[in-house]
N, C-alpha and C positions, 0 to 999 in steps of 0.2 A: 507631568501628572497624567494618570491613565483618563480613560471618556469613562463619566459615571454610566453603569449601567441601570436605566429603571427600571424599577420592581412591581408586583404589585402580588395580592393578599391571595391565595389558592386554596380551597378549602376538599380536605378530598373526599372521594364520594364514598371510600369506604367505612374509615372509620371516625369520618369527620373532622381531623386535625387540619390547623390552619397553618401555613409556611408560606414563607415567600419565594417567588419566584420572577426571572426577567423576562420582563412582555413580549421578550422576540422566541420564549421556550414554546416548542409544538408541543409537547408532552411535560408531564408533571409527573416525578416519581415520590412518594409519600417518601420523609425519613424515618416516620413511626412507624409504619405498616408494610411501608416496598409498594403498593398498590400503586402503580402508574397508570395514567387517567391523559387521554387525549384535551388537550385544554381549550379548545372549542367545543367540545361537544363532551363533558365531562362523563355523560351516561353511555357513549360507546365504550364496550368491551376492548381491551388491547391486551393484547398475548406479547407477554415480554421475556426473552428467555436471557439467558447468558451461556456462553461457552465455556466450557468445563477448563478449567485452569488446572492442566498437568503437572507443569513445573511450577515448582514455589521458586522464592527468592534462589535458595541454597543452591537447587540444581540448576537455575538461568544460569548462578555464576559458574559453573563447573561447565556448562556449557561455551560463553563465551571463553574463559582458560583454552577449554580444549579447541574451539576455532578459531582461536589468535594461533596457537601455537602451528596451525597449520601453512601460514601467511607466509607468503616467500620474503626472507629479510629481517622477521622477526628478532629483535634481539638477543644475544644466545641467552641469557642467565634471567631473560622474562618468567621464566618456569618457577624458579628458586624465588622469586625479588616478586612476585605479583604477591597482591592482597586485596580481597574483598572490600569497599568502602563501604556505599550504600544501595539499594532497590528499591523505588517507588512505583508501583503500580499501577499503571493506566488502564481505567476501563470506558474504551473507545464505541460510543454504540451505533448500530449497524440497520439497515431497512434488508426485509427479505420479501422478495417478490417470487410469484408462481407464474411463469407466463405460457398460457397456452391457449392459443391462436388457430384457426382454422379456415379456410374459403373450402365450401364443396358446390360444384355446378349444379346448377339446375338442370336435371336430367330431362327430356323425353316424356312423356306419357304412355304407356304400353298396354294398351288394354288385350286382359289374357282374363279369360270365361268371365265376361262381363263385369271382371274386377277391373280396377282403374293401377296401373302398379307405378309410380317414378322412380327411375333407374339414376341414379343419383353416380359424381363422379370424383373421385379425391382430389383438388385443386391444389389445395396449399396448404402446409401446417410448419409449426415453431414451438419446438415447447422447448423450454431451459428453464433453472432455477440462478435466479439472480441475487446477490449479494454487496451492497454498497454502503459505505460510510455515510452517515446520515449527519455528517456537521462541515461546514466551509470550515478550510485550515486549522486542522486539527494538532495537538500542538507537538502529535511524536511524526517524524517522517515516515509516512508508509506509500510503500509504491503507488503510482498510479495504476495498475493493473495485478494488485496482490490478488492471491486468489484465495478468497477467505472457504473456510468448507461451508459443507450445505448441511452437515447433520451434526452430532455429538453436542447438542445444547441442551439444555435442562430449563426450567420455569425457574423463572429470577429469583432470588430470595432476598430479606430484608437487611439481614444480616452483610451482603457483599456492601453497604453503601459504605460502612467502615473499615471495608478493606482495602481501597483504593480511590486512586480520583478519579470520583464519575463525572464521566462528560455528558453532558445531554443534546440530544436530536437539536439541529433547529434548521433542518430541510422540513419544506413542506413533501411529506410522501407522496400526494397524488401529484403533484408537479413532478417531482424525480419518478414516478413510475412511467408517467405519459413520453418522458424523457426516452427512458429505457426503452417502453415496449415501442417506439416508432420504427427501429430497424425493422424488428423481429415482422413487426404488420407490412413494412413495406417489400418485404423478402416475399412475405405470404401471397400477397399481392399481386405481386409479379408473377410466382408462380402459377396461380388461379386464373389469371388472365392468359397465358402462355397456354395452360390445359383448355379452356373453356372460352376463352373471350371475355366479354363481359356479364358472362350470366352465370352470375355463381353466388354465394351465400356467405356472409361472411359473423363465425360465430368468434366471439371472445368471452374468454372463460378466464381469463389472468385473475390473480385476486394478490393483494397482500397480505403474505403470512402476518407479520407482525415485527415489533424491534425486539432487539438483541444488542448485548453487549457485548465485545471481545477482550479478552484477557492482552496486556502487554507488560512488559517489564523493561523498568530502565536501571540498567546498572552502571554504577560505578566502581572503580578498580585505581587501585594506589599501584605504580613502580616507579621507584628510585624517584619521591615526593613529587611526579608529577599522575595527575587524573587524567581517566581513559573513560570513551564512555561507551557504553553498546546498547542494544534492542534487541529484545527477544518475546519473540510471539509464545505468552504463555501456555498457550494452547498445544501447539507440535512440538515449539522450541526452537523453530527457525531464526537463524541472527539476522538479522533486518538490518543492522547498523554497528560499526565495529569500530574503533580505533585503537591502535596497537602502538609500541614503540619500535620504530626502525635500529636495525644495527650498523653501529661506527662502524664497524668493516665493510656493512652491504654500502653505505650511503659512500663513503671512501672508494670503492670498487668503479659503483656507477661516475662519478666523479671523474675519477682517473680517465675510464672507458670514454667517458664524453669528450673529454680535454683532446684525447686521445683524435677519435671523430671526427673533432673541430677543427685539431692541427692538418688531417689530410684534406679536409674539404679546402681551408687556407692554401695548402699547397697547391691543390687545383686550380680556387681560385685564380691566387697569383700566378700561375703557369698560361692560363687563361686570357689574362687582362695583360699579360706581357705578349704575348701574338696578337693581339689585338694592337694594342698601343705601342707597345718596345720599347717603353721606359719603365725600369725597374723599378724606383720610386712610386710611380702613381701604380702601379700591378703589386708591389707590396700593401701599399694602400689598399688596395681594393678586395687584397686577397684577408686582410685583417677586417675589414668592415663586414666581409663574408663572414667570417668567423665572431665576432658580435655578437651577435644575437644566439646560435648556440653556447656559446660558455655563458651569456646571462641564465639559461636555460638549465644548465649543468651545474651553475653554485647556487641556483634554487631549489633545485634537491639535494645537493648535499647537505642546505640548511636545513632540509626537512626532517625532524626529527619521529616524526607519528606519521604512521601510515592511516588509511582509511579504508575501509572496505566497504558497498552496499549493497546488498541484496538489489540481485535481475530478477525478474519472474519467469524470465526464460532458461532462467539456470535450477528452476523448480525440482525438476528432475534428477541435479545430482547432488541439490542442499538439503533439500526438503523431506521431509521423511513424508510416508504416503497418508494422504486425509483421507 
C-alpha cells in the first residue's frame, strides 16, 4: 500500500473556489480558473507560464519511427510491423531565475573644480538566465543537465490542466535559488577581490521570473506484440528516451564476433599459463576460466532483444534542433 498523502482545504484568491490540495504543495493551481497562488502567501502575484507544445501526440510518434530507424541494429522490417499504441502527456513544471550579480570597487575620490567625482571600477559580474525542475524525482527520466530554453512560453491557460498530467512544484524557490546563485556570487567574488581587494560593492539584482510548465510526451509503440517505450520533449521534439527492437542477424553477428574474441583470448591464455606452469591440463584450465567471463558477457547480448537509447546533453548539438 502506497503512504497516504495529506491534504488539506485551498481556497483561491481569484475566484474563490475551494479544492484540495497536499500540505507539502508550494504552489496551488486553481482547476476552475488556472489561477496559481503561492500557498503561503496566497495574495503574492505568480507568473505562471507554460511552454508552447509544438508536437502533438501524432508527430512525437512520427518522430520517434523516424529515430528508431536511425539505431544501429535496428530490426530490418521495424518500419513495416511498428504501430502507434498510446501517448500521455507530462507537464513537468520548471523555476526560472534571472541572476545578475555585480561587485564594482570603491574608487578614489577626485576632486576636479571643487566637485567631489568617485572614479568607480568594474570588479566582478554573472548574469545567466537559469532553468530548473522544480519537484524531487520526477516521475519521466530527464537528464540531469537538459537544457530547457529560456524563451517561447506563453501565460498558462486553464484549459492545459486537462490536457495532461500536471505535476506540481514542491521545491521551496528561495532555497533552490540561494542554491543556484552561490557559484555565480562566488565567481563574482573572486573576481572583485582579484581587481580591487577588499573594497568593493557588492550589488544583487537576480529576481525570480516565475514557474512554468514544460511540455513532454510518453509514447508507446507495438511491434511483433511486444511494447516500446520513448520520450519526447514536446516542445523541440527531442527524443530523451527510446527503446527499439534489436535484429536477429545484428544480435547473431555480435555473438558470433564475441565467441570469436573469447576463443583467441583462451588461446593466449592457455599458451600463457603453459610457459608458465608446462602442464597442459592446468593452462587449459586457466585459458577456459579466462574466457568465462567473456562468453557470460556475449549470450547476454545475444539474449537482448531491445535496444535502449538516451539522450546526452552533450550530444545537443547534433540531436537537438536549435532553441
Amino acid at each position: 500500500m502506497g503512504t497516504r498523502v495529506e491534504e488539506k482545504v485551498f481556497r483561491c484568491s481569484f475566484c474563490g473556489a475551494e479544492f484540495s490540495i497536499p500540505k507539502t504543495f508550494v504552489y496551488a493551481t486553481c482547476p476552475y480558473c488556472g489561477t496559481t497562488t503561492r500557498v503561503d502567501n496566497p495574495d503574492a502575484k505568480v507568473d505562471h507560464f507554460i511552454f508552447a507544445i509544438n508536437y502533438d501526440k501524432n508527430s512525437s510518434y512520427r518522430r520517434v519511427k523516424d529515430f528508431a530507424l536511425m539505431q544501429v541494429g535496428i530490426a530490418e522490417d521495424f518500419n513495416d510491423n511498428v504501430d502507434f499504441d498510446s501517448a500521455y502527456q507530462y507537464l513537468v513544471p520548471l523555476y526560472i531565475y534571472e541572476v545578475d550579480i555585480k561587485a564594482v570597487c570603491r574608487g578614489e575620490v577626485e576632486k576636479i573644480e571643487e566637485n567631489e567625482v568617485e572614479i568607480s571600477i568594474h570588479g566582478g559580474e554573472e548574469a545567466a538566465h537559469v532553468v530548473v525542475i522544480a519537484l524531487e524525482n520526477p516521475p519521466i527520466d530527464i537528464p540531469k543537465d537538459y537544457s530547457f530554453p529560456a524563451k517561447n512560453r506563453i501565460y498558462f491557460k486553464p484549459s492545459i490542466l486537462r490536457e495532461g498530467v500536471y505535476l506540481n512544484p514542491s521545491l521551496d524557490p528561495e532555497t533552490v535559488f540561494e542554491k543556484i546563485k552561490r557559484p555565480y556570487i562566488e565567481k563574482t567574488l573572486s573576481e572583485a577581490e582579484t581587481a580591487c581587494g577588499k573594497k568593493y560593492r557588492f550589488v544583487d539584482n537576480s529576481r525570480f521570473v516565475g514557474l512554468a510548465h514544460y511540455p513532454f510526451w510518453i509514447i508507446t509503440c507495438n511491434y511483433r506484440g511486444r511494447k516500446y517505450r520513448a520520450i519526447v520533449d514536446a516542445a523541440d521534439g527531442t527524443v530523451l528516451y527510446l527503446e527499439y527492437p534489436i535484429s536477429f542477424k545484428q544480435r547473431l553477428k555480435g555473438l558470433v564476433g564475441g565467441i570469436g574474441s573469447i576463443l583467441t583470448a583462451s588461446i593466449i591464455g592457455t599458451a600463457i599459463s603453459y610457459t608458465l606452469s608446462s602442464n597442459i591440463i592446468y593452462s587449459a584450465v586457466g585459458g577456459a576460466l579466462t574466457a568465462l567471463p567473456g562468453l557470460a558477457i556475449a549470450i547476454n547480448k545475444f539474449s537482448r532483444s531491445k535496444g535502449v537509447y538516451r539522450y546526452k546533453p552533450s550530444e545537443e548539438a547534433v540531436f537537438a534542433p536549435i532553441r
